[in-house]
ZAMARGU-4260 file (C-alpha; in steps of 0.2 Angstrom, whole numbers, plus 5000, padded with zeros to 4 digits):
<rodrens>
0) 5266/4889/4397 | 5262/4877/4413 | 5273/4865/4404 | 5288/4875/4400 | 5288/4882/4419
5) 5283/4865/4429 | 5299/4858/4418 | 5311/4873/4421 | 5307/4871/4441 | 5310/4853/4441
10) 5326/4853/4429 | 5333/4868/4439 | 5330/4860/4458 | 5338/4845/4451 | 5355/4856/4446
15) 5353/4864/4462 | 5353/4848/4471 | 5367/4844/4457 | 5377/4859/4461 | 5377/4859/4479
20) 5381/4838/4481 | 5397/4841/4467 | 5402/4856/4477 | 5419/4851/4489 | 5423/4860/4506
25) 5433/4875/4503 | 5438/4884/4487 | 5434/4873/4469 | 5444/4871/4458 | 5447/4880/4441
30) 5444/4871/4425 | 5449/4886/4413 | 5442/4904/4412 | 5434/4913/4397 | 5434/4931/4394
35) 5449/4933/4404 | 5461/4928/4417 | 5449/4931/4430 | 5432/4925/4421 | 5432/4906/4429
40) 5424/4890/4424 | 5423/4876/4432 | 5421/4856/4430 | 5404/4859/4441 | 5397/4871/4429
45) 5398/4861/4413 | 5391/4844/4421 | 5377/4857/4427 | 5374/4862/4413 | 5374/4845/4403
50) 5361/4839/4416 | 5350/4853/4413 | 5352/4850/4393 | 5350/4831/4393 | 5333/4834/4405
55) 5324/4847/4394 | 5328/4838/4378 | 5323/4822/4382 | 5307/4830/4389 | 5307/4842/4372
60) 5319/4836/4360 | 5313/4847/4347 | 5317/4863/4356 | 5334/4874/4354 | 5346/4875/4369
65) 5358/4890/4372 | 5369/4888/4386 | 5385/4898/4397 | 5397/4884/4395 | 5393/4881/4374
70) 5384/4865/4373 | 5369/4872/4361 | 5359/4864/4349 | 5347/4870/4336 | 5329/4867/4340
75) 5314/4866/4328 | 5301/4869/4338 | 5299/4890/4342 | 5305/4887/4361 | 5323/4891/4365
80) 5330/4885/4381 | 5340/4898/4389 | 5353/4893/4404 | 5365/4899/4414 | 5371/4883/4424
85) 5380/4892/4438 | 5377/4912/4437 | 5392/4918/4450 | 5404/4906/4447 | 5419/4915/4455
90) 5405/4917/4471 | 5404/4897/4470 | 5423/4897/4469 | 5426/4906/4483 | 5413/4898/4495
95) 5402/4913/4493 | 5383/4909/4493 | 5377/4920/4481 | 5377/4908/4465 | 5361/4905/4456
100) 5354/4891/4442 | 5346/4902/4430 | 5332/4894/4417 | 5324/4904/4405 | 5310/4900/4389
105) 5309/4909/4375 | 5294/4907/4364 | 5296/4915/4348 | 5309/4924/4353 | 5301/4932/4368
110) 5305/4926/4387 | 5288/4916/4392 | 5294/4906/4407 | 5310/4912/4417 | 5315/4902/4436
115) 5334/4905/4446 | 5336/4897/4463 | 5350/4902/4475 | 5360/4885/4474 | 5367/4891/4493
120) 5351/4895/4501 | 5335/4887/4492 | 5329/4905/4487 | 5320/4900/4471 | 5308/4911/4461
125) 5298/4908/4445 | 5288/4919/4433 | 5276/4917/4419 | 5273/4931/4405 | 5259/4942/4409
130) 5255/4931/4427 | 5267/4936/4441 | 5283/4933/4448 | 5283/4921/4463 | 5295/4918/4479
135) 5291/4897/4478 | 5301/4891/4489 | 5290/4896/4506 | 5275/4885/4513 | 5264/4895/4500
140) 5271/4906/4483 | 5271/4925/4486 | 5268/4936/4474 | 5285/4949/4470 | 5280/4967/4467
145) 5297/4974/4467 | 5302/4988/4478 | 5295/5007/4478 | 5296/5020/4468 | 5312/5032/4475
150) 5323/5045/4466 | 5342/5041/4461 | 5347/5049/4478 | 5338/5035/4487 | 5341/5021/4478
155) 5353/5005/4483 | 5360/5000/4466 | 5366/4983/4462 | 5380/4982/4448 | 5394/4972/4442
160) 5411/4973/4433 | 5417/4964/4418 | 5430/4953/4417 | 5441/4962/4402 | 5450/4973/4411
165) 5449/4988/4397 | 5429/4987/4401 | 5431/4986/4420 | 5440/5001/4421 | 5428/5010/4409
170) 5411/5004/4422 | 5423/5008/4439 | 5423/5025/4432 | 5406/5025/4430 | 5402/5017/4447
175) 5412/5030/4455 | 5403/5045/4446 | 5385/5037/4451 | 5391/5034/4471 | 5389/5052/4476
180) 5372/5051/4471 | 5364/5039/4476 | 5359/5030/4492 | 5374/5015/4491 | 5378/5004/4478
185) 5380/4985/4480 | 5391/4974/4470 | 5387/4955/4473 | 5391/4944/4460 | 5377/4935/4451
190) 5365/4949/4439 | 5351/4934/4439 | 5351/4936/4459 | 5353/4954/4457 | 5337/4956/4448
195) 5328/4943/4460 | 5335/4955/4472 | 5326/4969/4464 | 5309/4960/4462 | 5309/4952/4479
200) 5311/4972/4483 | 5331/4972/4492 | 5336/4983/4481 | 5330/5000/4471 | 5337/4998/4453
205) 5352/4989/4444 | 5363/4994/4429 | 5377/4983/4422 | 5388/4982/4406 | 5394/4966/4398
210) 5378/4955/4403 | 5375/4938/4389 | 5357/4932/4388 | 5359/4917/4400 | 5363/4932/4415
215) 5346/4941/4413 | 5333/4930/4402 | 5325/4920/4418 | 5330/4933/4430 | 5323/4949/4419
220) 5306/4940/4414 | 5302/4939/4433 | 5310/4957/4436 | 5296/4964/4426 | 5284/4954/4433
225) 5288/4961/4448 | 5281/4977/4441 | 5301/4982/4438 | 5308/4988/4418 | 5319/4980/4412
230) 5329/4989/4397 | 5346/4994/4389 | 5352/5011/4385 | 5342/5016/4370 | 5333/4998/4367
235) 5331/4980/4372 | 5343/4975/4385 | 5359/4968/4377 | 5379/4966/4383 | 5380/4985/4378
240) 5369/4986/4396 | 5357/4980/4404 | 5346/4993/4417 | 5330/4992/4430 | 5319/5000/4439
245) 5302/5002/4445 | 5292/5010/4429 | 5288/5028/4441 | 5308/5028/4440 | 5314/5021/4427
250) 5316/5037/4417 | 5324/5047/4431 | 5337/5033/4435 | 5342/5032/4416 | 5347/5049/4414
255) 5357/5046/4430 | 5366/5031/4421 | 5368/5041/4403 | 5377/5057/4415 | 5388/5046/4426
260) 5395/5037/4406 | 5386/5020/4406
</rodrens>
């Protein structure tokens, strides 16, 4: 596992450097969008995430790579790559500096290694299954232990909307029924800085609908090694939704989420 993460630190603060030099004054410029109208890409994001493929495979060319943008290759080692180039693209668009790289390791299919650094402001944080998550970018690594336990009505929740329009309206309905029962809810753009968010302890719990594998696999890994749980609705956490929480809330917060129509 030392292996795994001391390459996923180094690939990721080379595509933050990456990101960050590439990045013009003012708002960038569209390449195309996926999901929808509003769902940008951008030129940035696929030479970022072409750097990150061409550094871990020539470090590991036997392992599988899955990436935002679609440049994956089949591996046959048991480590998959998993990588979100730019998480919060339209925040990168718009100047905003909430947008993350996002590296994550699976071995066996189970997340072993997970790092994100906030491309804006250096904020980078690594974890390691079963030894911690870490704040690494400080004169010394500080252990995450996530925030503490509340109920709903004192919680700040992070969420985010999808980009189909049908399924944004479906989670603002949702949104809205939780509001009134919790402490405040936070939308900010990037789930993989959300659930930093949540293990660095800003926020209380998080809950989104829609989330791919590259948005939560570095980013939930050190959730939970922030002491946090990661889940979905009635199983793993998958695009169907993805919810967090310290484990003394976790249950409490849930039914919350199944009443308000998750």
């Amino acid at each position: 596992m030392t292996e795994l993460l001391d390459l996923a630190r180094r690939v990721a603060a080379e595509a933050a450097e990456h990101v960050a030099a590439q990045r013009p004054a003012g708002r960038v410029g569209v390449a195309g969008t996926k999901s929808s109208p509003t769902d940008l890409v951008t030129l940035i994001d696929r030479s970022c995430e072409e750097l990150i493929r061409e550094r871990i495979l020539a470090a590991r060319p036997h392992d599988a790579f899955v990436g935002e943008e679609g440049q994956d290759v089949p591996g046959t080692s048991d480590v998959e790559w998993v990588v979100d180039p730019i998480d919060g693209t339209v925040n990168f668009v718009y100047g905003i500096p909430r947008y993350a790289v996002a590296i994550g390791a699976r071995v066996g299919g189970i997340d072993h290694v997970g790092v994100v650094v906030n491309i804006a402001t250096g904020e980078s944080y690594a974890a390691v299954a079963g030894e911690g998550a870490w704040r690494v970018d400080e004169a010394a690594p500080r252990r995450l232990t996530g925030p503490p336990v509340l109920p709903p009505a004192e919680m700040l929740v992070a969420t985010g909307f999808n980009y189909v329009p049908e399924v944004r309206e479906h989670q603002a309905k949702a949104v809205g029924a939780m509001l009134p029962h919790v402490r405040d809810v936070r939308r900010i753009g990037a789930a993989a800085l959300d659930l930093t968010d949540l293990a660095e302890g800003r926020l209380d719990a998080f809950v989104e609908q829609g989330l791919q594998p590259w948005d939560h696999a570095a980013a939930g890994l050190i959730a939970r090694e922030a002491g946090l749980v990661v889940t979905g609705l009635d199983g793993p956490p998958s695009d169907r939704l993805v919810v967090a929480a310290p484990a003394g809330g976790i249950e409490e917060f849930l039914a919350l989420v199944r009443r308000c129509g998750f």
